[in-house]
C-alpha positions as CSV (number, residue, x, y, z in Angstrom):
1,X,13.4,18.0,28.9
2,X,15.6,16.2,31.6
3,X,16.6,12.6,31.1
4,X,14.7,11.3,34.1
5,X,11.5,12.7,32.4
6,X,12.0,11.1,29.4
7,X,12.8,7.9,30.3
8,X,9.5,8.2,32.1
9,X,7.5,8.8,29.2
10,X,8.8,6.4,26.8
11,X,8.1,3.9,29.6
12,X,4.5,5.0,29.7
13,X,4.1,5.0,26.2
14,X,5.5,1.3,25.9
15,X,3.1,-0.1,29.1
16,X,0.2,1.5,27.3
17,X,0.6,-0.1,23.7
18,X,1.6,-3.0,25.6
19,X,-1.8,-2.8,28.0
20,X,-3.6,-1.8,24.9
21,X,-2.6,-4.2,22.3
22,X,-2.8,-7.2,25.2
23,X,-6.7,-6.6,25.6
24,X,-9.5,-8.6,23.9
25,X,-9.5,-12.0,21.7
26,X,-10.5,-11.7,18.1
27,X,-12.9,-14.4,18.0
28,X,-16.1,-15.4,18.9
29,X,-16.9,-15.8,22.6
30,X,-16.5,-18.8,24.8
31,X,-19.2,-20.0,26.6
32,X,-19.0,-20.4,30.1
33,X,-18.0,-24.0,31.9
34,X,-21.6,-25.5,32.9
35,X,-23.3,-23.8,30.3
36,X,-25.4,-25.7,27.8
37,X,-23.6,-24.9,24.9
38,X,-20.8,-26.9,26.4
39,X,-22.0,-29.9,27.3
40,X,-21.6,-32.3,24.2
41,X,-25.1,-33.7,23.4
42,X,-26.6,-36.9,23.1
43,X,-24.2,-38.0,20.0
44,X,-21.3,-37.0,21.7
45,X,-20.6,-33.5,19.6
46,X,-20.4,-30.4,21.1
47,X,-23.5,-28.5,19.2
48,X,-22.4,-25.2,17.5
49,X,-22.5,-21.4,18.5
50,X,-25.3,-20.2,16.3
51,X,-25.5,-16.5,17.1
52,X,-25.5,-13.1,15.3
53,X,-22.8,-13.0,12.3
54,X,-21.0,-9.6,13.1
55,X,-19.0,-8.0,10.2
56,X,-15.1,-7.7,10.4
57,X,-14.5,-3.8,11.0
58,X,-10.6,-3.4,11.8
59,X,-9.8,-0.7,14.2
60,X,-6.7,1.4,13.9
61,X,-5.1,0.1,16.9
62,X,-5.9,-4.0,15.6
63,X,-2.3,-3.7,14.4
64,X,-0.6,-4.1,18.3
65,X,-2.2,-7.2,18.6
């Protein structure tokens, strides 16, 4: 395999684990800016995200991030 080409694919290879392991927050989600949930309430505190619990499944590729 020529030089050229190989430089080429470990390129590729680095911009995809680098695209791959730059996508997605662990976390829960932020509500948007006006929504409810982020306006503080009449004492002041901001009330809490009470939805759905979701287990902690790793996936193989958790490890790039």
């Amino acid at each position: 395999m020529p030089r050229p080409f190989r430089y080429l694919a470990a390129a590729l290879v680095l911009g995809g684990a680098l695209a791959l392991g730059g996508c997605g927050v662990k976390g829960p989600l932020e509500p948007p800016p006006n929504s409810p949930m982020a306006q503080p309430g009449p004492d002041g505190k901001v009330p809490k995200d009470t939805g759905p619990v979701k287990p902690d499944r790793p996936f193989i590729l958790d490890g790039l991030l």
